[in-house]
C-alpha positions in Angstrom: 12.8 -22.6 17.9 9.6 -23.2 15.7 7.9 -19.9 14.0 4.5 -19.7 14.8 2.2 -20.8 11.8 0.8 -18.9 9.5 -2.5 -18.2 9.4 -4.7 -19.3 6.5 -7.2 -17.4 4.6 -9.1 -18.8 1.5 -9.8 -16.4 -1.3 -12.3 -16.9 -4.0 -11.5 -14.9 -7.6 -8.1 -15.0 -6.7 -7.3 -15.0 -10.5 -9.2 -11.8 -10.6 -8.6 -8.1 -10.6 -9.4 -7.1 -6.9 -8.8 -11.1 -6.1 -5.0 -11.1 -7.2 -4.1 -7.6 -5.3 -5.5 -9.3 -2.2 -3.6 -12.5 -2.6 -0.5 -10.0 -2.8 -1.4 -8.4 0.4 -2.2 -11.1 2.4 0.9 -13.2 1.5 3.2 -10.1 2.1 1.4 -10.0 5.4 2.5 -13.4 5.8 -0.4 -15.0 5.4 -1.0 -18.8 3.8 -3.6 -18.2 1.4 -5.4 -21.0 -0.6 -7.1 -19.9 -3.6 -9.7 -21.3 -5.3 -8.7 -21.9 -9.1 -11.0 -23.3 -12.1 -9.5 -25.2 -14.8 -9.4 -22.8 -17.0 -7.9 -20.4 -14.9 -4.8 -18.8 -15.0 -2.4 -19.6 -12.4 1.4 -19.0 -12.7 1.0 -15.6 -10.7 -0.6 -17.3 -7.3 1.9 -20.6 -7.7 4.4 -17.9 -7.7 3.8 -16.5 -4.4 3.7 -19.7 -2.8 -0.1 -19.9 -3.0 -2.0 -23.0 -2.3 -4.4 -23.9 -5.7 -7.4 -25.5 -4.6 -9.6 -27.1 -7.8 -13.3 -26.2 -7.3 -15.6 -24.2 -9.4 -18.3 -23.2 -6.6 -21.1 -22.7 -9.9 -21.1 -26.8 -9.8 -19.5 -28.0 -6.4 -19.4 -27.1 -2.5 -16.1 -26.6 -1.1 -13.9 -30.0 -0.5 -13.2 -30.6 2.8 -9.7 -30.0 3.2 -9.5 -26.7 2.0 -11.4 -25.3 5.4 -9.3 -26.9 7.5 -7.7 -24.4 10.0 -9.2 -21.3 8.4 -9.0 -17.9 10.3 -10.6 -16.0 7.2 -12.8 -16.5 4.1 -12.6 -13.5 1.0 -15.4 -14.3 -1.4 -14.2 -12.1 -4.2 -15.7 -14.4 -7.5 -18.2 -13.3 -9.4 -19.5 -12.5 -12.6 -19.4 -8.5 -13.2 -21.1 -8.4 -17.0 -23.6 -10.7 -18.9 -27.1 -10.2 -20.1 -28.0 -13.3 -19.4 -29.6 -13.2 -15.8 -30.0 -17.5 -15.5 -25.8 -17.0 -15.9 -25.6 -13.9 -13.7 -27.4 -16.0 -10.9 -25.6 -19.4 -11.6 -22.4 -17.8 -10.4 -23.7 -15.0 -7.9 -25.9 -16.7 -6.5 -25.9 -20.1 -7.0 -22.0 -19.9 -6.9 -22.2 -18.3 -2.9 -25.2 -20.8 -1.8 -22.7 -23.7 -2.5 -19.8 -21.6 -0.8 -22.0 -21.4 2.4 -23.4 -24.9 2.0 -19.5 -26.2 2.2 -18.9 -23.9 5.5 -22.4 -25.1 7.1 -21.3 -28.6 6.4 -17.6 -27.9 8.1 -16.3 -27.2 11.6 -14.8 -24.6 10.3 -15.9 -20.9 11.9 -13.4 -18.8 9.9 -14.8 -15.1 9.4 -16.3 -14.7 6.0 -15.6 -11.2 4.4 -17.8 -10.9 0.5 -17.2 -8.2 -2.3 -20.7 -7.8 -3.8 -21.8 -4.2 -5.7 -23.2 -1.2 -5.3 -25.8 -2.6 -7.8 -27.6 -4.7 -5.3 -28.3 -1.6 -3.3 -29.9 0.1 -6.2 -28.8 3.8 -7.4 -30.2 7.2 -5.7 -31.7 10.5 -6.9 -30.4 13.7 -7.5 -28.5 15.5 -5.1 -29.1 12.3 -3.0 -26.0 10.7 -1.7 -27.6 7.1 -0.6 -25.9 4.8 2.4 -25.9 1.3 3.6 -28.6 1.7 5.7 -31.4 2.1 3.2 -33.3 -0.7 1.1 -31.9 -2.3 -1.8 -33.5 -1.5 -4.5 -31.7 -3.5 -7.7 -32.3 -2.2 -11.7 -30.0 -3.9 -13.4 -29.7 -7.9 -13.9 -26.4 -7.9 -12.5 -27.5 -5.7 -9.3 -30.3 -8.6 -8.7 -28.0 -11.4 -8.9 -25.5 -9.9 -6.3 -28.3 -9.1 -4.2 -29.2 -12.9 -4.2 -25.8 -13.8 -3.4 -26.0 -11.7 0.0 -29.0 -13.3 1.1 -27.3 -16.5 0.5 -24.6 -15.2 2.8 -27.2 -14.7 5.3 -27.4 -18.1 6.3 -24.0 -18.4 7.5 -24.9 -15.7 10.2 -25.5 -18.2 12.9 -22.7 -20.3 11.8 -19.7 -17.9 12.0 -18.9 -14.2 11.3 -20.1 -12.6 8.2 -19.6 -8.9 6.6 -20.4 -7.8 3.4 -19.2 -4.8 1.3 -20.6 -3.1 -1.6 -17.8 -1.7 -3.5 -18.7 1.3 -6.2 -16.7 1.2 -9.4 -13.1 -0.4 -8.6 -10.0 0.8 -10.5 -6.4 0.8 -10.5 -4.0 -1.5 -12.0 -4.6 -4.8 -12.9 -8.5 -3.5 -14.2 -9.3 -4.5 -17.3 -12.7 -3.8 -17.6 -12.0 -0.1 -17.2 -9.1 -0.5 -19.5 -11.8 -1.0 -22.3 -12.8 3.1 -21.9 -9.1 4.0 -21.6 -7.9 2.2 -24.2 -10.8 3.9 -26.6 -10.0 7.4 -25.4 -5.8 6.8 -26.0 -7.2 5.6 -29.6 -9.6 7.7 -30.5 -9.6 10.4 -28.1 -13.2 9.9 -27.6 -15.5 8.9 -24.6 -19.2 8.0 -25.3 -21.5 8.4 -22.6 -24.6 7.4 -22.3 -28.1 9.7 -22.0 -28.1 13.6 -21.6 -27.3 13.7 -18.3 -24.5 11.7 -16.4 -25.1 9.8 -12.8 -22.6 10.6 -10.5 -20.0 7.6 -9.6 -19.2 6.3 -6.2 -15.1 5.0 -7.5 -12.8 3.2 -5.3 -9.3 2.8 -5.7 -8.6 -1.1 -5.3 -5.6 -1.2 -2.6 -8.4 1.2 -1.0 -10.8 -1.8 -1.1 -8.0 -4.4 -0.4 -7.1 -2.7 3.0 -10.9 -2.1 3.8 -11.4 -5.6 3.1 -8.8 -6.3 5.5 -10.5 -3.9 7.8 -13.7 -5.9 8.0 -11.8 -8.7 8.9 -10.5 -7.5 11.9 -12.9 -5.7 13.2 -15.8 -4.8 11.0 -19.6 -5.4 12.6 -21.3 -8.9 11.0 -24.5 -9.9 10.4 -26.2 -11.2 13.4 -29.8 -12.5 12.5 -30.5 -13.9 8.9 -34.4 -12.8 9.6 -33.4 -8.9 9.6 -32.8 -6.4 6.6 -29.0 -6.4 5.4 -28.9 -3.0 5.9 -29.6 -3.2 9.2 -26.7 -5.3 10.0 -23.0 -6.3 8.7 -22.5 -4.4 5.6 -20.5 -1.6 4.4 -20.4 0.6 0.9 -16.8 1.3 -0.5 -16.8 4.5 -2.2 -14.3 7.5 -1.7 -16.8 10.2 0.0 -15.1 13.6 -1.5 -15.7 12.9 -5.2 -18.2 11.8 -7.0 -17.5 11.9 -10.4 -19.8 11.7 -13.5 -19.4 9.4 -15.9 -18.4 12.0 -18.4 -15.8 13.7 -16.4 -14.4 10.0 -15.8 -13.6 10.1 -19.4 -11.8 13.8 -19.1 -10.2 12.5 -15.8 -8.5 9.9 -17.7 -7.7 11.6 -20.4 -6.2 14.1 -18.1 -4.2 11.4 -16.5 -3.0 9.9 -20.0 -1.7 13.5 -20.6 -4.1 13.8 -23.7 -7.7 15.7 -24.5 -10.9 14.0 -25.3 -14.1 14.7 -26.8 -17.2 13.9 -24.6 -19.8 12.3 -26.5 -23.8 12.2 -24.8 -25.2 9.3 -26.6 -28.9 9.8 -26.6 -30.7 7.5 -24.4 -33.0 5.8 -26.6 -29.8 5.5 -28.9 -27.9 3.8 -26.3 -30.9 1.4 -25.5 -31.1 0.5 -29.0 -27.0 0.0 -29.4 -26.9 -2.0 -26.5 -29.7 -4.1 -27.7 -28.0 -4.4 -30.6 -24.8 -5.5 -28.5 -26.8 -8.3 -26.7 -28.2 -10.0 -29.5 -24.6 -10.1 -30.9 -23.2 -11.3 -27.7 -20.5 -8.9 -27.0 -20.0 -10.0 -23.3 -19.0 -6.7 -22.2 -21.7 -4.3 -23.6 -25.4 -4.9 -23.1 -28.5 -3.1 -22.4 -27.8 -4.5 -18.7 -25.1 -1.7 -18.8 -27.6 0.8 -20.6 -29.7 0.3 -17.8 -27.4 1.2 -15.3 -26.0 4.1 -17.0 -28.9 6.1 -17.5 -30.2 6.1 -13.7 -30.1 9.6 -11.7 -26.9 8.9 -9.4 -24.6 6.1 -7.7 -23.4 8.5 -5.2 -22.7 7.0 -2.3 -21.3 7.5 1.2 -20.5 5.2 4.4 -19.4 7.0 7.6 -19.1 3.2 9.0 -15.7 3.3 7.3 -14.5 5.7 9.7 -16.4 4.5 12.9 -15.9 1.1 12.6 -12.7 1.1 10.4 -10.6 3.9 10.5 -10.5 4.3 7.3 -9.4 7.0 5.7 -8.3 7.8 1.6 -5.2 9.0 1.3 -4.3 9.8 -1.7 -5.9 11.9 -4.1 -8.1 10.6 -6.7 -6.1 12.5 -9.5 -3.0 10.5 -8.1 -5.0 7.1 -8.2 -5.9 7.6 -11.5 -2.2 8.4 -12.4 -0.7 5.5 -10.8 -3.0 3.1 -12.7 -2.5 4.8 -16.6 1.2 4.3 -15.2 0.5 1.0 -14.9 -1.1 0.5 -18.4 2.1 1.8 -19.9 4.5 -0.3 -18.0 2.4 -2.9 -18.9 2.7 -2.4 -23.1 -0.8 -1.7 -23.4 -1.0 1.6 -23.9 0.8 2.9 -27.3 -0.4 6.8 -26.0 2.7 8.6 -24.4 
């Protein structure tokens, strides 16, 4: 007797952090899962779960036909999380999504369409504010712009077939190496530099939180429904744990804390930090900018959903603390941290 087949997903970014711990899930779900792959990319880890590699950098091309053929569900996970160059920032999160849902308007295909976009398109709050999904975007960074972009590009898929959106905070856990950068200074140094006089409280998500809430969406999460209303009115979510919101200095301390070592907090003055990252950008370190600056010195990026519970039924489970534990664990079995 036959097995039923398998049904397919297509994930962009698979190569990436959040995108590779998704293409875990879903194949251990049983899942087939195409993945769309540059040619630069590095691909031994999706060929060997058995994914399918399908050539196409969405910045230059659409889609090619075969690779929507029979899809049940679409993960747009690529993106670009750090340049100062906003033409590049909207070449891939913008301009990169318009030919994603250019390729699916084109098609028969009707798959639902699940996107990983940034708290940085909604724009950060004010003191003691905790912001949620339902208010106005309000962008100040580059990168916060682009992403926003790329969500009104999704917009035009709304007639077409399902579409949800999430706004993740800052993602961690193994596998992250842009957060690897500040635990990797603080097991050198034992310091932790953070920008202005006063640090904005975080909205941090574990990523198999994010994986399983991306899975959520999938199955039942609401969509957008008319591309002529506000986003917030309508198909998106924020990812964000809502019973810790820590600063960016005691992010440092946690992780310290984690790695079993102390750390010294260092406030950075803001104009300082405008004028480092400045510096940074002219030098083109990819990585540090005053894009960054700009995001660092706001009042807060506390936020909260309570459409993780009502639509979802999501809840965290395990402690932050624990999170943060697993992933230095990780770091070590890894080799990259010498700290022990």
């Amino acid at each position: 007797m036959r097995s039923p087949p398998k049904p397919t997903a297509l994930v962009t970014g698979a190569t990436g952090f959040i995108g590779s711990r998704l293409c875990q899930r879903l194949v251990a779900q049983g899942w087939h899962v195409r993945a769309t792959v540059r040619a630069t990319s590095q691909v031994q880890r999706l060929s060997d779960l058995g994914i399918e590699l399908v050539p196409c950098d969405l910045v230059t091309s659409a889609l090619p036909a075969p690779a929507l053929a029979d899809l049940e569900a679409v993960f747009h996970i690529a993106g670009l999380t750090t340049s100062a160059n906003l033409k590049r920032l909207l070449e891939v999160n913008a301009q990169g999504t318009g030919n994603l849902v250019d390729g699916l308007l084109a098609s028969a295909a009707r798959p639902v369409v699940v996107s990983v976009s940034s708290i940085a398109a909604s724009g950060p709050g004010r003191k003691p504010q905790i912001r949620t999904a339902a208010e106005p975007p309000k962008p100040v960074s580059r990168y916060g712009r682009s992403k926003l972009q790329g969500e009104r590009e999704l917009q035009r898929l709304a007639r077409h077939c399902p579409v949800s959106i999430v706004r993740p905070g800052l993602v961690f856990g193994p596998g992250d190496r842009e957060g690897y950068r500040i635990v990797q200074a603080i097991a050198k140094t034992g310091l932790h530099f953070s920008p202005g006089w006063r640090s904005p409280p975080l909205s941090v998500i574990y990523v198999d939180d994010l994986v399983e809430i991306l899975l959520r969406i999938f199955l039942q999460g609401r969509r957008i429904d008319d591309p002529a209303k506000p986003l917030s009115d309508q198909g998106l979510y924020i990812a964000g744990r809502p019973d810790a919101y820590p600063t960016y200095r005691q992010w440092g301390q946690m992780l310290a804390t984690a790695m079993g070592r102390g750390v010294w907090v260092v406030p950075v003055p803001p104009v300082v930090a405008r004028v480092v990252g400045w510096i940074a950008e002219q030098m083109k370190n990819g990585a540090f900018h005053t894009d960054k600056i700009r995001e660092a010195l706001v009042s807060s990026w506390a936020y909260q959903d309570p459409n993780l519970i009502a639509d979802l039924e999501f809840t965290f489970s395990d402690p932050l603390e624990s999170q943060l534990q697993q992933t230095i664990a990780w770091y070590r079995e890894q080799g990259w941290l010498a700290w022990k």
